[in-house]
Backbone bond lengths (Angstrom), bond angles and torsions (degrees), N, CA, C in turn:
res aa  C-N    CA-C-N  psi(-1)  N-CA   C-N-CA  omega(-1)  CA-C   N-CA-C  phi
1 X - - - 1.444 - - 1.530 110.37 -
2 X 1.582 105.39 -36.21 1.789 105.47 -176.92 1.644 100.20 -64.22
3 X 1.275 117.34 -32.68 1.555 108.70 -162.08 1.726 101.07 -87.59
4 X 1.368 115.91 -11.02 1.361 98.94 177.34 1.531 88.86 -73.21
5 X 1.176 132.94 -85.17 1.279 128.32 -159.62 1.124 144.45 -19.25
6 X 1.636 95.89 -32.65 1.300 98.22 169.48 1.360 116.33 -115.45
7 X 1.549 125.67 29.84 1.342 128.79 100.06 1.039 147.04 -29.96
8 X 1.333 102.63 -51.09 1.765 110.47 179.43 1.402 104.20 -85.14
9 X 1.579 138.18 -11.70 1.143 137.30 178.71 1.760 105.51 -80.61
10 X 1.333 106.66 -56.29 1.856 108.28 164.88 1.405 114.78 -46.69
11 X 0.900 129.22 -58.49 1.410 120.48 -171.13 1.646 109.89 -93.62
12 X 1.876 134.20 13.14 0.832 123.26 123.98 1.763 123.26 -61.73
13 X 1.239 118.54 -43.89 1.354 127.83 -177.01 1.914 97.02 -57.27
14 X 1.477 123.69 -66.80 1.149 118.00 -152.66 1.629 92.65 -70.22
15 X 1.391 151.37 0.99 1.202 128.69 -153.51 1.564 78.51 -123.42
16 X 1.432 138.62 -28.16 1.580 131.52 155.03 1.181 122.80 -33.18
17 X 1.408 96.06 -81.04 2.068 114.50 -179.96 1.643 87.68 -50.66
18 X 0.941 144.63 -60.90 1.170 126.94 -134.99 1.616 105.73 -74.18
19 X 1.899 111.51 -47.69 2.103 105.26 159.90 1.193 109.34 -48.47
20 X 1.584 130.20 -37.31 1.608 108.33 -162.21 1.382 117.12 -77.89
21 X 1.588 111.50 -22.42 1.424 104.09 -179.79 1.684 104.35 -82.63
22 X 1.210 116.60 -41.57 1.802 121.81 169.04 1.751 96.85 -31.86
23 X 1.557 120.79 -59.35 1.362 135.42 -175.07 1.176 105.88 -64.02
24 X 0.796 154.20 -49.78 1.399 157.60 -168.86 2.087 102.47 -88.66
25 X 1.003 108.89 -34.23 1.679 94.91 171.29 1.788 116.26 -93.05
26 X 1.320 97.42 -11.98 1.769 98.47 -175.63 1.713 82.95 -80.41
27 X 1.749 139.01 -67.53 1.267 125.78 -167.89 1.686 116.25 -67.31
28 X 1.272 138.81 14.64 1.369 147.32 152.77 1.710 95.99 -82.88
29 X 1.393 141.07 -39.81 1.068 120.21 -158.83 1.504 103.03 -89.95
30 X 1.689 119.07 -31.41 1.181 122.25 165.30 1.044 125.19 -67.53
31 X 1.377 130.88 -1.21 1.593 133.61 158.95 0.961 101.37 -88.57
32 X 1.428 135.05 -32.63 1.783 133.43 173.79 1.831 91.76 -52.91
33 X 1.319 129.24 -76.73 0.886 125.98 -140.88 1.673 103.86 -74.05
34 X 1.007 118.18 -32.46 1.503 104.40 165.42 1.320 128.94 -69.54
35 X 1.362 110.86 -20.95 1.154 103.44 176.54 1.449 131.73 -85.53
36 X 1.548 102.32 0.70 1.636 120.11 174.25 1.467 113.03 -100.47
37 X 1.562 105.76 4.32 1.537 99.15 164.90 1.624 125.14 -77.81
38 X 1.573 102.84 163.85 1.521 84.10 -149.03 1.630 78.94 -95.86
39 X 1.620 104.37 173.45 1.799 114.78 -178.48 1.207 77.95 -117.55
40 X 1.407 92.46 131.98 1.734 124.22 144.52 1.849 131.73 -59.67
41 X 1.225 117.04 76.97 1.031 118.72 157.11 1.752 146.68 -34.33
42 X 1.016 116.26 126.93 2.210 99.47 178.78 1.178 99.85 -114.13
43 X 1.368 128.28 163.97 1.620 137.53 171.78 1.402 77.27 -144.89
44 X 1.456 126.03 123.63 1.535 128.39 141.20 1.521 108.78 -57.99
45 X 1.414 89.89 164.85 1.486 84.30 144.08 1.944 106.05 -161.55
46 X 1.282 89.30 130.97 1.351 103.79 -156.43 1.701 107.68 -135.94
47 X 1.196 140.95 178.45 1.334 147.64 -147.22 1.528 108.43 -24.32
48 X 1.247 106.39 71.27 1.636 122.05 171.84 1.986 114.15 60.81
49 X 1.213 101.69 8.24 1.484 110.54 157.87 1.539 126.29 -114.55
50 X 1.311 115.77 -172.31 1.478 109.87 -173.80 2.146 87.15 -134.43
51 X 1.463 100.27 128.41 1.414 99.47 179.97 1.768 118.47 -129.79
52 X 0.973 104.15 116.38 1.531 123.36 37.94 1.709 105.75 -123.13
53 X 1.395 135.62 166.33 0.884 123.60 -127.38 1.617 105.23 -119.04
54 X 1.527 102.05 -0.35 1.627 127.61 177.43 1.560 94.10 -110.81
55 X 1.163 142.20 -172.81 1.614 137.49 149.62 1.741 73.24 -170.29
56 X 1.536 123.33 159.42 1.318 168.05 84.69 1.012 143.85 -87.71
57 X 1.706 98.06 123.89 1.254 109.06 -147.43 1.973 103.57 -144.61
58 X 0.987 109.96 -175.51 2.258 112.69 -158.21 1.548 87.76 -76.15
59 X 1.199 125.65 -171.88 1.224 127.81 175.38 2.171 78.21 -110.53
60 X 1.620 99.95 137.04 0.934 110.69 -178.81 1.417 121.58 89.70
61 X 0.779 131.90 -16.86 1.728 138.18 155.74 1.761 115.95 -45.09
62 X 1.018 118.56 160.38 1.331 147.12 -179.04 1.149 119.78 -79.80
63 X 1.523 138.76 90.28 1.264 116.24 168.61 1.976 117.22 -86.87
64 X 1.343 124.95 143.13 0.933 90.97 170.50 2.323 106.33 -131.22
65 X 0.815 88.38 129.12 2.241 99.39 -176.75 1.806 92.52 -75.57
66 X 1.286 108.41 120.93 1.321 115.96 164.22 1.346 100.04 -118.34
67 X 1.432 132.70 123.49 1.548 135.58 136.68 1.243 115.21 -49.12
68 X 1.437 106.24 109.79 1.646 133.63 161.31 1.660 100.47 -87.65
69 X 1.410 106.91 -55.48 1.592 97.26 -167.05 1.722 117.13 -49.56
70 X 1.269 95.13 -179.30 1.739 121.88 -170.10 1.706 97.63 -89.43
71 X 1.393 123.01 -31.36 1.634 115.72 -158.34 1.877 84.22 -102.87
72 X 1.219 129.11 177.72 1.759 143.28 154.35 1.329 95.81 -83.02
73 X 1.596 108.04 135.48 1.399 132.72 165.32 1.360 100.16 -117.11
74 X 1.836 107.33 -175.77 1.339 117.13 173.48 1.632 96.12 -156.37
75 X 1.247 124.43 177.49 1.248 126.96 -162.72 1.950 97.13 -141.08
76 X 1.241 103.36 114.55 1.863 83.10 -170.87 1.410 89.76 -145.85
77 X 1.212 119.75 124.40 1.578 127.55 152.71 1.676 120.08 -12.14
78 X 1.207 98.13 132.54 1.902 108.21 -178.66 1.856 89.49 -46.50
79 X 0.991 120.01 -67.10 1.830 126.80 -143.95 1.797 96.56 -84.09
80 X 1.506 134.61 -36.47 1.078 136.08 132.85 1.569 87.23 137.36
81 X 1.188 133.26 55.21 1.324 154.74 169.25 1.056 116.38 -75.13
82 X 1.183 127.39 -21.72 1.330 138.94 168.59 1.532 115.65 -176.04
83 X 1.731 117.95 152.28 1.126 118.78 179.48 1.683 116.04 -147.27
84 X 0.866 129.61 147.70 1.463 123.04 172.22 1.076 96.04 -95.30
85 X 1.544 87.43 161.56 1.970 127.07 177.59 1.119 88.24 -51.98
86 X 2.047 109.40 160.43 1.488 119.61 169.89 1.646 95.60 -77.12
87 X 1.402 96.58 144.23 1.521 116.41 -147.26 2.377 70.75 -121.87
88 X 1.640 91.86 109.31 1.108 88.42 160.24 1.638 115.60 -96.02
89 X 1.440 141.55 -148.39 1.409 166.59 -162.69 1.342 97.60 -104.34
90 X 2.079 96.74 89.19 1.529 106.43 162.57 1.933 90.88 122.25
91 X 1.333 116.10 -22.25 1.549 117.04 -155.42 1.961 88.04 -79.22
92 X 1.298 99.76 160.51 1.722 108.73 167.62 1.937 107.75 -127.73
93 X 1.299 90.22 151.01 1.732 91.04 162.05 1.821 100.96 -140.29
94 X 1.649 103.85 136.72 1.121 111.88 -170.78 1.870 104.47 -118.32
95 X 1.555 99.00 137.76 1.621 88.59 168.63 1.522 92.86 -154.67
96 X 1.387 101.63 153.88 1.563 133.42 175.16 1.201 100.74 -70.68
97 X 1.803 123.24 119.43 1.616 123.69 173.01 1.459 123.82 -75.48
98 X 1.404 133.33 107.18 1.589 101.41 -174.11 1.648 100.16 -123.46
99 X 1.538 113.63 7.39 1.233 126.84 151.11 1.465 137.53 -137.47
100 X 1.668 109.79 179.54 1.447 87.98 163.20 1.808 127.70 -90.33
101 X 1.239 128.41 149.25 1.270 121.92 167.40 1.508 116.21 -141.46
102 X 1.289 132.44 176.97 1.618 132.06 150.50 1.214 108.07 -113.78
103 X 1.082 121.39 177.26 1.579 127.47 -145.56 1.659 102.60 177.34
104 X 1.256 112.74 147.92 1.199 127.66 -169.50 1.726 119.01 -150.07
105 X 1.415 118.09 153.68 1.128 99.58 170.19 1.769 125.05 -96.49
106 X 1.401 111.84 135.77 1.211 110.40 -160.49 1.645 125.18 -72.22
107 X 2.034 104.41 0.34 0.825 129.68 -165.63 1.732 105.40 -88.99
108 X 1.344 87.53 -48.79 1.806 93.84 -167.17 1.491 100.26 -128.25
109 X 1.610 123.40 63.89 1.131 115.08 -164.40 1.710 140.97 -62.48
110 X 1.709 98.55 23.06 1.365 100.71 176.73 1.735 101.38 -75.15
111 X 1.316 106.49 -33.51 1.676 123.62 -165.62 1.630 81.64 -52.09
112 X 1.638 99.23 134.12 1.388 108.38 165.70 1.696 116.84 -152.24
113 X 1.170 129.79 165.31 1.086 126.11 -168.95 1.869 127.69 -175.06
114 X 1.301 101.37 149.24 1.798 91.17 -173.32 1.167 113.91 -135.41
115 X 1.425 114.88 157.10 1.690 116.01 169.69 1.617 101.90 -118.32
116 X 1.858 109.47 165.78 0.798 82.91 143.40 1.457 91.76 174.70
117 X 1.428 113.97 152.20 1.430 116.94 -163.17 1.481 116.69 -77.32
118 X 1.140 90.91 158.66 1.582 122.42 -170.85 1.406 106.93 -102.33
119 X 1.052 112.58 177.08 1.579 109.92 -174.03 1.970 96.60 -136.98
């Protein structure tokens, strides 16, 4: 009878340890995975600037340009690699960061602006 018991005490013990480490590695992987989601960034852009007018941000994050102002802007890479649509009053342009660049609008080219990753 003593040796069943402490049978049933081992394989209460091994069938414990054995969920908590399952528990303990399934919530390490779900902190992995949230923590590789990307954050969504905003830059207005409002009285003929873009704000804020620096942003750093993860490699892989979201930026997203909303027109606040009254006139259409656009948001287009310094070297011209890419550009968004004229972004009228209320319009957004969204892009995935996977470097750094500056960027300007091609409309009103004092408007200027930069990203740039963080580590």
């Amino acid at each position: 009878m003593k040796t069943l018991k402490i049978f049933s005490l081992r394989k209460a013990v091994l069938v414990i340890g054995t969920t908590m480490v399952f528990l303990l590695f399934s919530s390490l992987n779900t902190t992995e995975s949230i923590s590789n989601t990307p954050t969504k960034h905003v830059v207005s852009i409002y009285q003929m600037k873009f704000v804020p007018e620096k942003i750093q941000v993860k490699k892989g994050d979201i930026i997203e340009w909303v027109n606040k102002d009254i006139v259409p802007h656009d948001v287009t890479e310094l070297n011209k690699k890419w550009a968004s649509k004229t972004l009228n009053k209320g319009d957004s342009f969204s892009k995935k960061i996977t470097t750094n660049f500056d960027y300007f609008c091609s409309i009103h080219i004092v408007m200027k602006g930069s990203v740039s990753i963080k580590d």
